[in-house]
N, C-alpha and C positions, 0 to 999 in steps of 0.2 A: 384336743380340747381339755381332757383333763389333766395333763401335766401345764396347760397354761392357768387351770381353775386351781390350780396349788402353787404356781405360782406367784399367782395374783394373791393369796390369802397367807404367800410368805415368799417375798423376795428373793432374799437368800439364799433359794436356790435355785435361783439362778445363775449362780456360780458353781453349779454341777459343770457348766458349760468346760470351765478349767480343767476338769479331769485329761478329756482328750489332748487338749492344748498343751498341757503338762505333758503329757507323753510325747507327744508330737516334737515338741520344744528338745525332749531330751534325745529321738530316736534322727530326728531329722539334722539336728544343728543349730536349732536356733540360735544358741548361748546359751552361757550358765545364768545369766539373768533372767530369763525369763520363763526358764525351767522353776527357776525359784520363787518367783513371783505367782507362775499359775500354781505350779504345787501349793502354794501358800496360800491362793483366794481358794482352788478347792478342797483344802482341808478345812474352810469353816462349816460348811455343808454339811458335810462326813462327820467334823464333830457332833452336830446338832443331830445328827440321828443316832447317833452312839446315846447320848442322852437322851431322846426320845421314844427311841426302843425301851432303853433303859427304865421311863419311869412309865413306860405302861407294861411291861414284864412288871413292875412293883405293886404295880394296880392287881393284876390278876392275884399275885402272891400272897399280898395282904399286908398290914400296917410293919409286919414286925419281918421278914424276910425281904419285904420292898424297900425299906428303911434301909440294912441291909447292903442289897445289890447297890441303890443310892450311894451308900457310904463306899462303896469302894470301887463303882463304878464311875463316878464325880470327873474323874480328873484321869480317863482312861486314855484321850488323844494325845494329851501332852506327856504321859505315862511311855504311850507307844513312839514319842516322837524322842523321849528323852534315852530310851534301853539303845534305839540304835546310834544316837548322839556318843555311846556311849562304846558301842559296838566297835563304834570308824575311830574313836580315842579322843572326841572331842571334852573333855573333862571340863573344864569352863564351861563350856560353852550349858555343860549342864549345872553344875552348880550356878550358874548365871539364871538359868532359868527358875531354878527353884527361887530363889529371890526373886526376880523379877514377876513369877505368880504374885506372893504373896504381897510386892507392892502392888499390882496391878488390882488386887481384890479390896485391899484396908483402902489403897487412894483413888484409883480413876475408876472403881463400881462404884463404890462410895459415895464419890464426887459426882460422880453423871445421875445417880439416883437420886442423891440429894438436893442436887441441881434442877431436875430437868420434875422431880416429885413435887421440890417447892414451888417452884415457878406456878405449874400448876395445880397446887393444894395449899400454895401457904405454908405457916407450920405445920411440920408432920410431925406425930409421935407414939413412941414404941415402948413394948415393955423394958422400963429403966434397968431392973434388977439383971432379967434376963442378959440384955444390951449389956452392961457389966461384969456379971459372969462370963462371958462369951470372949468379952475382950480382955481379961484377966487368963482365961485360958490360953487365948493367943501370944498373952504376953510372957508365958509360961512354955510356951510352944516354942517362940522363938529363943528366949535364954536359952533350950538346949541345944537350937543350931548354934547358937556363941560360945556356946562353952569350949566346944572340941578347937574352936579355931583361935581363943584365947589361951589355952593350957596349953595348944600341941609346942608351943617357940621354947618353953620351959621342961615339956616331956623327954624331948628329943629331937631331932631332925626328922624334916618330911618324909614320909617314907619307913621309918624305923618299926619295928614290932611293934613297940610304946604308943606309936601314936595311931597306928592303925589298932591298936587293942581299945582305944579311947573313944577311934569312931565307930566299931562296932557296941561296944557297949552302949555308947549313947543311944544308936540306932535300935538295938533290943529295948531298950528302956520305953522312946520314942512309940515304937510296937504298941505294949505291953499296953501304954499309956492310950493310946488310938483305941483298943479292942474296950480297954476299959468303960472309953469315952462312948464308943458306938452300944456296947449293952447296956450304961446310964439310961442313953436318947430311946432305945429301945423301950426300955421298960417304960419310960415315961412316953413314950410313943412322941416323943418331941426332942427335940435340941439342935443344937450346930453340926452332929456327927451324923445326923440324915437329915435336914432340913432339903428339900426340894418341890418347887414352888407349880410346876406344869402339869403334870397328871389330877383331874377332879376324878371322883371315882362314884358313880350312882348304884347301890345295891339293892337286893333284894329285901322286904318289910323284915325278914329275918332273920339278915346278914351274912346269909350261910353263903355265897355265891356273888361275883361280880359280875353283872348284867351290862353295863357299859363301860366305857372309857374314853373319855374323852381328854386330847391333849391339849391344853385349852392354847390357845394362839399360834397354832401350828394348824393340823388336819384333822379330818373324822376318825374317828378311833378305829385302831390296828385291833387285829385278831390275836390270839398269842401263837400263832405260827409265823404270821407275818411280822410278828414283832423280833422270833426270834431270828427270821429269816434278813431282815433287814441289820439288825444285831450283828450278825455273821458278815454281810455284805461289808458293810459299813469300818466295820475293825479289819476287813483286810485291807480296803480301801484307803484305809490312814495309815497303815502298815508301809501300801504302796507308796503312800505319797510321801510319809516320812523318808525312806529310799531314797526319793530325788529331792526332796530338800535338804537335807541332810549333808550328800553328797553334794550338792552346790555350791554348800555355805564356804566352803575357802576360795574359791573361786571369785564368788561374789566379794565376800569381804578385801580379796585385793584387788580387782578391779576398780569398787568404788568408793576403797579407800578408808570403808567404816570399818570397828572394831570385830573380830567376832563376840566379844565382850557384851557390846551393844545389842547383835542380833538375838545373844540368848538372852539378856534382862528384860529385854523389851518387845520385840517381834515375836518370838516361839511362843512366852505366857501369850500374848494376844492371840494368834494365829489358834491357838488349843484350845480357845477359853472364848471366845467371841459371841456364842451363841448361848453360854451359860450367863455370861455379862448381859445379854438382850435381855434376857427375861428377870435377870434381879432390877434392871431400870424400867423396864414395863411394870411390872408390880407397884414400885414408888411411883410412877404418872398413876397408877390406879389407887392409890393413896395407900398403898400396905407396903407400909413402909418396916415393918417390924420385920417382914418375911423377905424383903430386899437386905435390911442388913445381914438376917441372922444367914441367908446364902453365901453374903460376903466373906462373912465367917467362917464360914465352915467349908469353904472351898479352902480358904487359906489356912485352918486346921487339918483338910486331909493332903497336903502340900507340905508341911512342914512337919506331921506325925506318921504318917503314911508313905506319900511319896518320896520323899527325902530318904527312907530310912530302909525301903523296902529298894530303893536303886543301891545302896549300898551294898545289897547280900546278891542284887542281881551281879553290877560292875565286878566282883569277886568271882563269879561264877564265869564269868567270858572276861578271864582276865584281866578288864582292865579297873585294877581297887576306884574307887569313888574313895576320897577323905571328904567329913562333912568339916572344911576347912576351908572360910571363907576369906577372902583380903577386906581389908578395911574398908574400902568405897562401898562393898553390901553388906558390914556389920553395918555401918553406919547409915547408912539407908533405910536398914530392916528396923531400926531401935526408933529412929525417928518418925517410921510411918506406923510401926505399930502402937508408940505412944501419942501421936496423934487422933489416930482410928477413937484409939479409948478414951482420951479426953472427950472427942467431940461428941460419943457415943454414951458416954457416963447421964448425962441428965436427963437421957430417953424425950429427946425434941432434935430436930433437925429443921435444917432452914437454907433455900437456894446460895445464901452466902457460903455458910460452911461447907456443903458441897465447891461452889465454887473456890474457898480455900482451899480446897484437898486434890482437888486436879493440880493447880495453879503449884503445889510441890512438887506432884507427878510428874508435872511438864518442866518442869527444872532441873529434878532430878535426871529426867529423860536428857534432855540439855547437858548436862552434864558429864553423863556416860555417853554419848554420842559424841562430845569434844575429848573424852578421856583416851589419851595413846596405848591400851592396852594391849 
């Protein structure tokens, strides 16, 4: 009865069910297909408690060490799914993805927030300035993914000292620039570099202590044993599942014919990212629309300052280099959706149309790299 009263108060996991099935699938025979698929429905599960755990360990911790673990714990599933992507030599497949996060964030959370917020609130509106700042850093964020893959055709050939000296620098800079960012938000106990929207936190008249926790839209508040307990379960859990999706993916992709190109821009960011997505469009139906974009945000800052930059020194370390050297179809992608995001985000107002515009590229874009023979 009670794994059904947690159900009932969140879906989602109901696709725990995939775990077994996934295993099943890979130890029995089913196919690479559907190894892939369960692995895929049950890493949104898994991810949603890596996060969960995550922001009620930040409850306990307090504003400035929760902030923190937030900021670098954000984007830990797709993190763990990208080191082994990277392990088996898939190198696309992961540069694919890191794009394919940060269109997923500026256009289809975006778009579905803004969409599904206006519908039901009308215009919605956010601090302008902030909204601004935010997406000025982004746009900041991503010139330095362009840069290495604009200079490297003039440095030298792929591959050369020259251009792996280019992406390591960018990637320390990248760094440098991220720790910067998160001790700003810190100090100011606010910004894009810890913004997360699930954990309320009720304390004592005198602050000294947290007395509850509640996760709001999920379940009744964890202990911090069970938190970390869950914590630990949950990250092996995506460990395991990334294993067998991981290990499918060429399989699948000639079987049915799709790119691997495709699976990472588009599948992997969703599959990692699905249940951080739920709760920046919950927020916007509950009219807080400020705290849906500024998520948007800053998942797609610790993706393009963090993860990006921090799989380069890993890919080095398990030999296989990561260049942050993209091809033209995700320069081009990333420059259009991140000046979009800002446009639409610059006059701090949103409205179900613009939302609706911002999918409506998504889904073209996606169209697009789905037809593209990569």
């Amino acid at each position: 009865m009670k794994i059904l009263s947690i159900i009932s108060r969140k879906p989602i996991y109901i696709l725990l069910v995939a775990i077994p099935l996934a295993a099943l699938a890979k130890y029995i025979g089913w196919g690479d297909i559907w190894v892939f698929i369960f692995s895929a429905l049950a890493m949104i599960p898994m991810a949603g408690f890596i996060g969960e755990a995550t922001e009620t360990l930040a409850a306990f911790t307090g504003p400035r060490i929760g902030g923190l673990l937030n900021a670098t714990m954000g984007n830990a599933a797709e993190l763990i799914i990208t080191i082994v992507a990277i392990r088996e030599g898939l190198l696309e497949l992961v540069k694919a993805s890191i794009t394919g996060s940060i269109l997923g964030n500026v256009l289809l959370v975006l778009g579905m927030s803004m969409l599904l917020g206006g519908f039901r609130n009308g215009i919605q509106r956010f601090n302008r300035r902030q909204a601004g700042n935010n997406a000025i850093l982004l746009v900041l964020a991503v010139v330095a993914l362009i840069i290495p893959s604009v200079f490297s055709g003039s440095i030298g050939p792929t591959g050369s000292l020259e251009v792996e000296a280019l992406s390591l620098g960018v990637a320390i800079i990248m760094i440098i620039v991220y720790v910067l960012g998160v001790v700003y938000s810190l100090r100011i106990q606010s910004g894009p570099f810890t913004a997360r929207p699930s954990v309320e936190v009720s304390q004592k008249t005198d602050h000294a202590a947290v007395t509850q926790v509640q996760v709001a839209g999920w379940h009744p508040a964890w202990s911090l044993r069970k938190a970390l307990f869950i914590l630990g379960i949950s990250t092996a859990g995506v460990v395991y599942l990334s294993e067998l999706l991981i290990g499918s993916v060429e399989p699948v992709v000639t079987s049915l014919g799709i790119s691997e190109f495709f699976v990472g821009i588009i599948l992997i960011p969703i599959i990692g990212n699905v249940a951080e997505h739920l709760v920046a469009v919950k927020v916007a139906i509950r009219d807080e629309m400020e705290l849906s974009v500024e998520i948007a945000i800053a998942s797609s800052l610790q993706i393009a300052l963090f993860v990006a930059p921090v799989l380069v020194f890993i890919s080095l370390l398990m030999g296989n280099p990561l260049l942050l050297i993209f091809n033209e179809f995700e320069l081009l992608a990333l420059i259009a959706a991140v000046l979009i995001a800002a446009l639409v985000s610059m006059d701090g107002e949103s409205n179900w149309l613009e939302g609706a515009a911002l999918l409506a590229v998504y889904l073209i874009l996606a169209l697009a790299f789905f037809l593209l023979p990569l």
